[in-house]
VMD Tcl script that builds the backbone (N, CA, C; Angstrom):
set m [mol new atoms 405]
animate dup $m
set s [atomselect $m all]
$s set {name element resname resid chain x y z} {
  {N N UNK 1 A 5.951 -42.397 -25.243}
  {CA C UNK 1 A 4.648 -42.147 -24.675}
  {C C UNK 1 A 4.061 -40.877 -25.269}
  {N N UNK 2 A 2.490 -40.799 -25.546}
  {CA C UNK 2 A 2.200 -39.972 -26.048}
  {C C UNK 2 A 1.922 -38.543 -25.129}
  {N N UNK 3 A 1.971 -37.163 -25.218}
  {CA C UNK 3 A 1.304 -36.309 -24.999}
  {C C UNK 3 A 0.148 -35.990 -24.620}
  {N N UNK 4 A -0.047 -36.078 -23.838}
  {CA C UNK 4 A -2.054 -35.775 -23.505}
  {C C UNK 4 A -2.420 -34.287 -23.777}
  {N N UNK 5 A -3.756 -34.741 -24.456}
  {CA C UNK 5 A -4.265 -33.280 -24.783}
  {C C UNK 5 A -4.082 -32.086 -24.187}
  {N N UNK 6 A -4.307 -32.510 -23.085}
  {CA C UNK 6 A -4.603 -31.202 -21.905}
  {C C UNK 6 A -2.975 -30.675 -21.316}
  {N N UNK 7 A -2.471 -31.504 -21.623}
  {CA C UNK 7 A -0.826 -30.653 -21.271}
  {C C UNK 7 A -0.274 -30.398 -22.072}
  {N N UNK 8 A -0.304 -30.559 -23.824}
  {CA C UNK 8 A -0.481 -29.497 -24.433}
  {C C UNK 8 A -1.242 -28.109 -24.731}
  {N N UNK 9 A -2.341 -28.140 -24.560}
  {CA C UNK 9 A -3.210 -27.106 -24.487}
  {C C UNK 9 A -2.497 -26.458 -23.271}
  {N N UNK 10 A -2.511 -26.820 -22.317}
  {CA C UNK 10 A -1.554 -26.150 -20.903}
  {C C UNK 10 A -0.609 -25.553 -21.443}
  {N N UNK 11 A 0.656 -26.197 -22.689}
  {CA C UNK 11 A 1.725 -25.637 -22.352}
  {C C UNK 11 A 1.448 -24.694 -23.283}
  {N N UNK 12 A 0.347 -24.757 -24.793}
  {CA C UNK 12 A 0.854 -23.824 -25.337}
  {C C UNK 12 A 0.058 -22.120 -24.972}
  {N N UNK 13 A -1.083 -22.228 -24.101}
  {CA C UNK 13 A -1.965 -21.576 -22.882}
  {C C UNK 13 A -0.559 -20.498 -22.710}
  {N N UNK 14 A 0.390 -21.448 -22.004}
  {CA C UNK 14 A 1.242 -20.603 -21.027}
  {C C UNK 14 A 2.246 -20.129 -22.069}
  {N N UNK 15 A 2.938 -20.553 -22.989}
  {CA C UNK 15 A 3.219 -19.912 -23.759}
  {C C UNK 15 A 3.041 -18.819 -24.531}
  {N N UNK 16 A 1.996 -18.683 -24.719}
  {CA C UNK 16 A 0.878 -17.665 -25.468}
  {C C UNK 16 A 1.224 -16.330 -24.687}
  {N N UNK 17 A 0.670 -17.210 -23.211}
  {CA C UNK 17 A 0.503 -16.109 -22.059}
  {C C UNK 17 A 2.156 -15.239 -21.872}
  {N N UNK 18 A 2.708 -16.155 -22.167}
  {CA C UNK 18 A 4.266 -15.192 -21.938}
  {C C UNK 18 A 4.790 -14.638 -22.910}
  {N N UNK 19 A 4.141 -14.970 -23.933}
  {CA C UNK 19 A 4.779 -14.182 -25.130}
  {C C UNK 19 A 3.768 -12.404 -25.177}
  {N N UNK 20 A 2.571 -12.766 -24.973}
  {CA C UNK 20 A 1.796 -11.163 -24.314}
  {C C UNK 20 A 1.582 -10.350 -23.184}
  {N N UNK 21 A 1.934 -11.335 -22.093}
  {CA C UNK 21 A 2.135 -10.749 -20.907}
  {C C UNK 21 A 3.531 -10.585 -20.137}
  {N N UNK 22 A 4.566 -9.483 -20.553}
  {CA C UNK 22 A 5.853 -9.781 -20.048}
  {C C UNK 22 A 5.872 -9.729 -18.608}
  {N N UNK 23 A 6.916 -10.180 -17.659}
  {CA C UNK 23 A 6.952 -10.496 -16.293}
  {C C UNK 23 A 7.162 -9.293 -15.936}
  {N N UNK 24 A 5.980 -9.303 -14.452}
  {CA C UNK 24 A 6.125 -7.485 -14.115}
  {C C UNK 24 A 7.679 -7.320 -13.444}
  {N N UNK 25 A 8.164 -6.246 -13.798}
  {CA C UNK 25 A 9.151 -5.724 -13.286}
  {C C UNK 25 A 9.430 -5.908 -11.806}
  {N N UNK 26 A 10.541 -5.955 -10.978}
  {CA C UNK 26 A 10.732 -6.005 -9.296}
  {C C UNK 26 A 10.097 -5.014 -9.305}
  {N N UNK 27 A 9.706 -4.609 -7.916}
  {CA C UNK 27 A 9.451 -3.196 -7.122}
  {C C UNK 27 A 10.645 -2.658 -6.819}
  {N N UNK 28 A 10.950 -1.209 -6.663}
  {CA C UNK 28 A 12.069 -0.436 -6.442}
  {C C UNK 28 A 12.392 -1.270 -4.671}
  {N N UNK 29 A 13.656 -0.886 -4.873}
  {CA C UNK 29 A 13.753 -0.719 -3.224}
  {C C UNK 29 A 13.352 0.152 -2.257}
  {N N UNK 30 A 12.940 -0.411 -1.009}
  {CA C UNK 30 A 12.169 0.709 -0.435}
  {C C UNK 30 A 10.721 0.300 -0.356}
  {N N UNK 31 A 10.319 -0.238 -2.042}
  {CA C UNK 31 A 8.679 -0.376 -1.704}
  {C C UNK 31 A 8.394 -1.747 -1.217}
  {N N UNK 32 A 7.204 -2.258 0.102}
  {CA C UNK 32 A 6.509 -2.776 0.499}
  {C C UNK 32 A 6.449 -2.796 1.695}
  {N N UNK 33 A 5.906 -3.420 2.260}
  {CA C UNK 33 A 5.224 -3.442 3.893}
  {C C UNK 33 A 6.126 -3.839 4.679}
  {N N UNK 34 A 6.053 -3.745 6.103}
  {CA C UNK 34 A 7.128 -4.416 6.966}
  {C C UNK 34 A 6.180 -5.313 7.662}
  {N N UNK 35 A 6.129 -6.533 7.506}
  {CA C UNK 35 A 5.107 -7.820 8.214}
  {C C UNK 35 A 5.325 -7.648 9.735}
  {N N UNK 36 A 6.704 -7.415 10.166}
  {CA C UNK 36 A 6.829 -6.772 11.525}
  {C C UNK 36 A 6.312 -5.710 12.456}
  {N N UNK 37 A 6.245 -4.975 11.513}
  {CA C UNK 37 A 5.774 -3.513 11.654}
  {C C UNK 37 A 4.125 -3.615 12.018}
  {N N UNK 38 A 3.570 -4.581 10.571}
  {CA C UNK 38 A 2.271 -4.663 10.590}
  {C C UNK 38 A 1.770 -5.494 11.772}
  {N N UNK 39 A 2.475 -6.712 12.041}
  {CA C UNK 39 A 2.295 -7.490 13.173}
  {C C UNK 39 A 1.899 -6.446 14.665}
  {N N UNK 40 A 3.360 -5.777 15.122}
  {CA C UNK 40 A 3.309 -4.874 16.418}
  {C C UNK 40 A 2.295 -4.047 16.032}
  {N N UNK 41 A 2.050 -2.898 14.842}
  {CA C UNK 41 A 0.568 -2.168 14.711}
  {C C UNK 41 A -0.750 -2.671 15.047}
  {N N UNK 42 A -0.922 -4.138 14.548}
  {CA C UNK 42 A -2.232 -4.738 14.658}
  {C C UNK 42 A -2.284 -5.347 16.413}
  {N N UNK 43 A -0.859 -5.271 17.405}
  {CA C UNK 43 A -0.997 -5.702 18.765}
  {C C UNK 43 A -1.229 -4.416 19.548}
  {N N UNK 44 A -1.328 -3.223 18.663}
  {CA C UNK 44 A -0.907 -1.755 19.696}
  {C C UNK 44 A 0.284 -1.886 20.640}
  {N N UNK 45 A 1.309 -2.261 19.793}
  {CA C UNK 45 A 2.737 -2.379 20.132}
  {C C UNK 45 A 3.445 -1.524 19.307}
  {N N UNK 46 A 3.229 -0.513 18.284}
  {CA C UNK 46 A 3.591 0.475 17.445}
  {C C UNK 46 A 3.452 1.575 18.015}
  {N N UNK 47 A 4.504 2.598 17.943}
  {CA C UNK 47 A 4.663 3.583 18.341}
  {C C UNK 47 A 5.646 4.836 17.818}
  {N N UNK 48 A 5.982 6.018 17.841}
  {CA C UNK 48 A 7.375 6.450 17.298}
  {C C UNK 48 A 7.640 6.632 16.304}
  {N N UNK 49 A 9.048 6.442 15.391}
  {CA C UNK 49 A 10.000 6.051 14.581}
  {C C UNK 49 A 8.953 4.963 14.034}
  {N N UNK 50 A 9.244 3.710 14.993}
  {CA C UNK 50 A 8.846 2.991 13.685}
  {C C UNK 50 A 7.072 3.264 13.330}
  {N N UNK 51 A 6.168 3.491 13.785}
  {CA C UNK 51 A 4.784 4.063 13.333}
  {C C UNK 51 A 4.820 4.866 12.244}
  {N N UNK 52 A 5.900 5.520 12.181}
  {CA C UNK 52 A 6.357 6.753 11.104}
  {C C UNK 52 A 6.606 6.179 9.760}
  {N N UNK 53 A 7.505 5.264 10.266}
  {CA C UNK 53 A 8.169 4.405 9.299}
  {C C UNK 53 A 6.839 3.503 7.933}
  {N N UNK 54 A 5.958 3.042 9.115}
  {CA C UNK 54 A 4.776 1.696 8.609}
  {C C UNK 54 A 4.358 2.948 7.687}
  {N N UNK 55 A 3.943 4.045 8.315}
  {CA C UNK 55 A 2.628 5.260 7.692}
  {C C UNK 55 A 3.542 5.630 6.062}
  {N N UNK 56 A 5.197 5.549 6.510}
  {CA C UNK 56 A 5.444 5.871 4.819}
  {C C UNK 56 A 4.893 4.586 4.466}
  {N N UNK 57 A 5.619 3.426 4.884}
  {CA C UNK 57 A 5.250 2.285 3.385}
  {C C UNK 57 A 4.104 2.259 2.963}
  {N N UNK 58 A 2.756 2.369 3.876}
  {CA C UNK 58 A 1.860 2.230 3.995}
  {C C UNK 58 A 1.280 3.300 2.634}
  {N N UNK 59 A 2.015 4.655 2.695}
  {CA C UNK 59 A 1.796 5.516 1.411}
  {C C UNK 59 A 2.340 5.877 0.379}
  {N N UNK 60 A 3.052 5.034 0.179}
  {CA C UNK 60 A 3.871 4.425 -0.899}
  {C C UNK 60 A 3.486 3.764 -1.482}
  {N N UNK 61 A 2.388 2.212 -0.582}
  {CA C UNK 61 A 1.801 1.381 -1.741}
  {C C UNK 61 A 0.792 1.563 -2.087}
  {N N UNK 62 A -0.134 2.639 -0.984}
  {CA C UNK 62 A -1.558 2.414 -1.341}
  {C C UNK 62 A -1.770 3.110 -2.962}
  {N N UNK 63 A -1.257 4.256 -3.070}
  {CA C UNK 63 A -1.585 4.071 -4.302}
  {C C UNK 63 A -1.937 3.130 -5.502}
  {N N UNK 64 A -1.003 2.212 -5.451}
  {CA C UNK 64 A -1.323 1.350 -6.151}
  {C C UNK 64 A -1.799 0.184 -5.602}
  {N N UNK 65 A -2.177 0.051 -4.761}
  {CA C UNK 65 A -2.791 -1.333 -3.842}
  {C C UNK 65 A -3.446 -1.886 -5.011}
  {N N UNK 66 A -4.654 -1.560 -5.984}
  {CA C UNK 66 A -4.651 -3.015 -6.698}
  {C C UNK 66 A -4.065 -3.816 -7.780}
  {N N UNK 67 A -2.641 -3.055 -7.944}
  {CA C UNK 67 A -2.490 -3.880 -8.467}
  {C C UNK 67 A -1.223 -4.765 -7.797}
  {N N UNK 68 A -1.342 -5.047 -6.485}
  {CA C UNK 68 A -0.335 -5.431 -5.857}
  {C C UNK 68 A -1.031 -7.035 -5.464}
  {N N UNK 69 A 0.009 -8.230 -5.050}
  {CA C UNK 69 A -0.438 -9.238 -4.694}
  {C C UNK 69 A -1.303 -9.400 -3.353}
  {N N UNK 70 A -2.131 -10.301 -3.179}
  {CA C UNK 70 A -2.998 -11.034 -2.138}
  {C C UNK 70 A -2.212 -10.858 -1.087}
  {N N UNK 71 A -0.502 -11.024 -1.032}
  {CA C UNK 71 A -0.136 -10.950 0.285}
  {C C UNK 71 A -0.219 -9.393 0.833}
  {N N UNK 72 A 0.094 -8.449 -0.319}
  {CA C UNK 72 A 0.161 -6.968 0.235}
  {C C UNK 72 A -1.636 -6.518 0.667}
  {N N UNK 73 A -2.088 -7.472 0.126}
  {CA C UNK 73 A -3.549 -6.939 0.663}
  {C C UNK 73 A -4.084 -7.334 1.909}
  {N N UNK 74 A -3.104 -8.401 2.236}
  {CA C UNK 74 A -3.703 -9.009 3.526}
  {C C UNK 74 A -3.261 -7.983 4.667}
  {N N UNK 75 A -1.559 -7.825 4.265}
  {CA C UNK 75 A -0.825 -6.683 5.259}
  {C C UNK 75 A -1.924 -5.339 5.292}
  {N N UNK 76 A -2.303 -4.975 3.893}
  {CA C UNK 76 A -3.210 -3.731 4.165}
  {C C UNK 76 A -4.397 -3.687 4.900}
  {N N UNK 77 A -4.912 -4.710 4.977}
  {CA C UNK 77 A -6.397 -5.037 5.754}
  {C C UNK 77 A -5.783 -5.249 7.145}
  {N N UNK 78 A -4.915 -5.408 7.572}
  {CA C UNK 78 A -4.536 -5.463 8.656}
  {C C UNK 78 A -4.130 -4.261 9.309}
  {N N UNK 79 A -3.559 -3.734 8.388}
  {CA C UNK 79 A -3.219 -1.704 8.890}
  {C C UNK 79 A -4.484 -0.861 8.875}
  {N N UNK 80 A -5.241 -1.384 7.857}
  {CA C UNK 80 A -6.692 -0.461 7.560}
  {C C UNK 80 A -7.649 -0.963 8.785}
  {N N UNK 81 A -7.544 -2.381 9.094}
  {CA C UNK 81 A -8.930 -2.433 10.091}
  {C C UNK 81 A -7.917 -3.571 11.393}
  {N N UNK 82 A -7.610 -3.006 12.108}
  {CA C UNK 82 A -6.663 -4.202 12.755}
  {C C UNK 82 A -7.777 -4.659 13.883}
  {N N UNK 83 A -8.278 -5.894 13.781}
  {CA C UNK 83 A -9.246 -6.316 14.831}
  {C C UNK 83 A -10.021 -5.362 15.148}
  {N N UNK 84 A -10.650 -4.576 13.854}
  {CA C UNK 84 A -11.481 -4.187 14.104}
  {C C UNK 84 A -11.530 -3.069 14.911}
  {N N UNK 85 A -10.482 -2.658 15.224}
  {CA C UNK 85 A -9.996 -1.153 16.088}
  {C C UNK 85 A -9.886 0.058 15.341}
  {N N UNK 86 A -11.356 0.896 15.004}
  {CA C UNK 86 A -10.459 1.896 13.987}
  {C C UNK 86 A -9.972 2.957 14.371}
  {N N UNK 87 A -10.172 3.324 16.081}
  {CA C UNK 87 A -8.831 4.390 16.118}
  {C C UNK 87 A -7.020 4.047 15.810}
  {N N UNK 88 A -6.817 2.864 16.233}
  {CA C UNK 88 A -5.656 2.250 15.781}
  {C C UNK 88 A -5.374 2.681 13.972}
  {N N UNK 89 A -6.573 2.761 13.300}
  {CA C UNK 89 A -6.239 2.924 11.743}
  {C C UNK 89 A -6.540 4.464 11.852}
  {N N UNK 90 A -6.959 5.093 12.420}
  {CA C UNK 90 A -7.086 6.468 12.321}
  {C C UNK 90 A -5.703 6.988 13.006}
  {N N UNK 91 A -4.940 6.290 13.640}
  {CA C UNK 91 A -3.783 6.777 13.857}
  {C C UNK 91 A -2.844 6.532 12.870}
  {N N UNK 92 A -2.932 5.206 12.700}
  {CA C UNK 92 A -1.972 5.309 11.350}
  {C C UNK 92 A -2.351 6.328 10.267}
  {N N UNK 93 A -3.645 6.767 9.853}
  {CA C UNK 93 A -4.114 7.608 8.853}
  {C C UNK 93 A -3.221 8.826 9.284}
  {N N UNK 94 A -3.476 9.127 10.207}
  {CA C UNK 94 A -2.855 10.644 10.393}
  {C C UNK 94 A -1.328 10.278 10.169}
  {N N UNK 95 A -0.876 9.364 10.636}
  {CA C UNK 95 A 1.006 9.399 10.603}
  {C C UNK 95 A 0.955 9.477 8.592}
  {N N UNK 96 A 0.561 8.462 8.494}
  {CA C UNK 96 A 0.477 8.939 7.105}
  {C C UNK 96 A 0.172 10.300 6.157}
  {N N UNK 97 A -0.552 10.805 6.866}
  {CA C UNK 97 A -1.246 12.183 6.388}
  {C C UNK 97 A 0.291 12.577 6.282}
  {N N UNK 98 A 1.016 12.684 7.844}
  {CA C UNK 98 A 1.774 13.777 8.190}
  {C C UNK 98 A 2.854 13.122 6.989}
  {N N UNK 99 A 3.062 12.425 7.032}
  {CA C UNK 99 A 4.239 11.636 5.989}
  {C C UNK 99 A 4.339 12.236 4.259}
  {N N UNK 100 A 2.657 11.808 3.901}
  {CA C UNK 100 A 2.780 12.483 2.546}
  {C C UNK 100 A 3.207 14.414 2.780}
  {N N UNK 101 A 2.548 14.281 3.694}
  {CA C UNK 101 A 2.689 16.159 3.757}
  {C C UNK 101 A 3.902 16.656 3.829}
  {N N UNK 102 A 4.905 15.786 4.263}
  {CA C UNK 102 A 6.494 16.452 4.126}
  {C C UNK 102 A 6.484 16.385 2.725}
  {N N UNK 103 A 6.536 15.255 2.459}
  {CA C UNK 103 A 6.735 14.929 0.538}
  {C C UNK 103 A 5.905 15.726 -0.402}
  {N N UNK 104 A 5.568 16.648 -0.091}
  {CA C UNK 104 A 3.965 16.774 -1.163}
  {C C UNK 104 A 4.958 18.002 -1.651}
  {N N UNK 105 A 5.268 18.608 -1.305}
  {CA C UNK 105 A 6.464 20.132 -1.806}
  {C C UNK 105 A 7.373 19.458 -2.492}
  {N N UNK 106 A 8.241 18.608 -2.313}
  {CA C UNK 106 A 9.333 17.424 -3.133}
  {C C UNK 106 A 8.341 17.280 -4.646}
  {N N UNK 107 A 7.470 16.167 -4.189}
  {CA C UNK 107 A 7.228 15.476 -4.961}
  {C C UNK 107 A 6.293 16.397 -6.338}
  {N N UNK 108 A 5.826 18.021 -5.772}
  {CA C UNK 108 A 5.240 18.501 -7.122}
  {C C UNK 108 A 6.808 19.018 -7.524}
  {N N UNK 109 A 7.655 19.161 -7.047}
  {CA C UNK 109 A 8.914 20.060 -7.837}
  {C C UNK 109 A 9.391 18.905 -8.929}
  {N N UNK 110 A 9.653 17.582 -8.530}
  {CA C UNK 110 A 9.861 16.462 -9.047}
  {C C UNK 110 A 8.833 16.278 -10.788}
  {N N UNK 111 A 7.710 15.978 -10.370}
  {CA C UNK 111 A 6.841 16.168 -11.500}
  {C C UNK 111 A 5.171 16.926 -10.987}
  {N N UNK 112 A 4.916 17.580 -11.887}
  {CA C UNK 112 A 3.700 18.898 -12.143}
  {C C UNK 112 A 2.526 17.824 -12.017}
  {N N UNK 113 A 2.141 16.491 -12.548}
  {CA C UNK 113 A 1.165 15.992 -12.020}
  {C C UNK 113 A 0.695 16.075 -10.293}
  {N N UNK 114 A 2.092 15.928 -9.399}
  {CA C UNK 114 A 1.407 15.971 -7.957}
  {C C UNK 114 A 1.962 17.302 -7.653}
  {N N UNK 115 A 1.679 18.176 -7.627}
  {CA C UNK 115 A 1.515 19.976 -7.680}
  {C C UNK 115 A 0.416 19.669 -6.552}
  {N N UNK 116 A -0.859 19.359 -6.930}
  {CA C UNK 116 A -1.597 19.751 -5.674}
  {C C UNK 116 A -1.872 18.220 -4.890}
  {N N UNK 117 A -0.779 17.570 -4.661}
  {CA C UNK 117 A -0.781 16.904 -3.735}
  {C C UNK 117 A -1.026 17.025 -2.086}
  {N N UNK 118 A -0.462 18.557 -2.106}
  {CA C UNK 118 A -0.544 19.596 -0.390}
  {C C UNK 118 A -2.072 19.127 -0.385}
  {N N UNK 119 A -2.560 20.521 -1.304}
  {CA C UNK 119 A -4.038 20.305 -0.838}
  {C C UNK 119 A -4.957 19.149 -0.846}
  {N N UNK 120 A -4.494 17.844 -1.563}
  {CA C UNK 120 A -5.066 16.528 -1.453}
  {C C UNK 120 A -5.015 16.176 -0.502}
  {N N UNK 121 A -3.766 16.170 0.232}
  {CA C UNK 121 A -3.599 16.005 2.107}
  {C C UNK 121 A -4.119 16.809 3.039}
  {N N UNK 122 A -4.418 17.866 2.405}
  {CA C UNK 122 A -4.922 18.821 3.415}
  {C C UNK 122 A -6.499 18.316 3.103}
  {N N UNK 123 A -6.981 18.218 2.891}
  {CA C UNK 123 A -8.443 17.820 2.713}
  {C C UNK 123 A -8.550 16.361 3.267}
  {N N UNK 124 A -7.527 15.454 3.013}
  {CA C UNK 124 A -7.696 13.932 3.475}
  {C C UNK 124 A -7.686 14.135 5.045}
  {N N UNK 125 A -6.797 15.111 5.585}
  {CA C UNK 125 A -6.283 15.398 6.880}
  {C C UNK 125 A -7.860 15.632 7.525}
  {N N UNK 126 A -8.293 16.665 7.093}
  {CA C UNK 126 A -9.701 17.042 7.117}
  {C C UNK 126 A -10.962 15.747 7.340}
  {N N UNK 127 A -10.603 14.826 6.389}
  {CA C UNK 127 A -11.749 13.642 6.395}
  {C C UNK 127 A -11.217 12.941 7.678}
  {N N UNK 128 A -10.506 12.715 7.802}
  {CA C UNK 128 A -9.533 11.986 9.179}
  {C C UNK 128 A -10.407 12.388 10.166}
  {N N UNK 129 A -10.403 13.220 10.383}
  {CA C UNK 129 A -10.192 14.027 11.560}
  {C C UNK 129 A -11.658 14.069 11.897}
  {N N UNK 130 A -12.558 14.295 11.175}
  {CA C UNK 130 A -14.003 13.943 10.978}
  {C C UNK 130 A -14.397 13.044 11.070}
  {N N UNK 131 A -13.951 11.524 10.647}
  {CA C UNK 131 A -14.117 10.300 11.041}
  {C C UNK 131 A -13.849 10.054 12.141}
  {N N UNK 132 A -12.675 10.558 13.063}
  {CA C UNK 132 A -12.309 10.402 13.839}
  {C C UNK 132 A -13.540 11.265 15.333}
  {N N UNK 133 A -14.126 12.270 14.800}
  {CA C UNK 133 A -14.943 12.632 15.760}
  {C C UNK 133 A -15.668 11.612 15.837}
  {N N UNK 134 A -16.239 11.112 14.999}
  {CA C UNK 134 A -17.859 10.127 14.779}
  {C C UNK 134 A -17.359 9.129 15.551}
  {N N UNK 135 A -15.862 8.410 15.455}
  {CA C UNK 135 A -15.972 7.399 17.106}
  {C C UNK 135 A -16.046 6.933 18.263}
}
mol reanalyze $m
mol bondsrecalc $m
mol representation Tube
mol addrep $m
């Protein structure tokens, strides 16, 4: 039986595609969301330890949020606006604040690019907190 056009063109498409686009690497351990976590946050069933916990992952990925999959974006829209509650995300903002702010002394000794990571938090802390009047 013969070959049809179009599933050659398909295969050699995907071929092409893998010979220039190598497969992205895993994520370290440690990085991504807890669907659990995000679930109880978005019920105002988060609290504590684990609130602490969501606010690291939570600043761990955002950095790179775009280039992360549809599912990590759904988890993020769910931490960023949970039904539409944004003191619920202004609390997570601050656990987060407080989170990078332990790390921010680590992480410039580590490498000189995040040196002024402090004062990046200290100013984000600042916008927080200002948003947070206006609700």
């Amino acid at each position: 039986m013969r070959e049809k056009p179009l599933s050659r063109i398909g295969d050699e498409l995907a071929r092409l595609r893998d010979d220039v686009m190598p497969e992205r690497p895993a994520p370290p351990a440690g990085f991504g969301i807890d669907e659990a976590l995000v679930s109880r946050f978005a019920d105002g069933e988060l609290s504590g330890q684990p609130e602490a916990d969501l606010a690291g992952q939570v600043a761990r990925v955002l950095p790179c949020h775009w280039s992360q999959s549809n599912a990590y974006a759904s988890l993020m829209t769910q931490v960023m606006d949970p039904d539409g509650e944004p003191r619920k995300a202004v609390g997570l903002a601050r656990a987060t604040a407080a989170w990078l702010r332990e790390v921010a002394p680590r992480a410039g000794e580590l490498d000189h690019r995040c040196a002024d990571l402090g004062e990046v938090v200290e100013r984000s802390e600042k916008d927080i907190e200002e948003a947070a009047a206006e609700l």
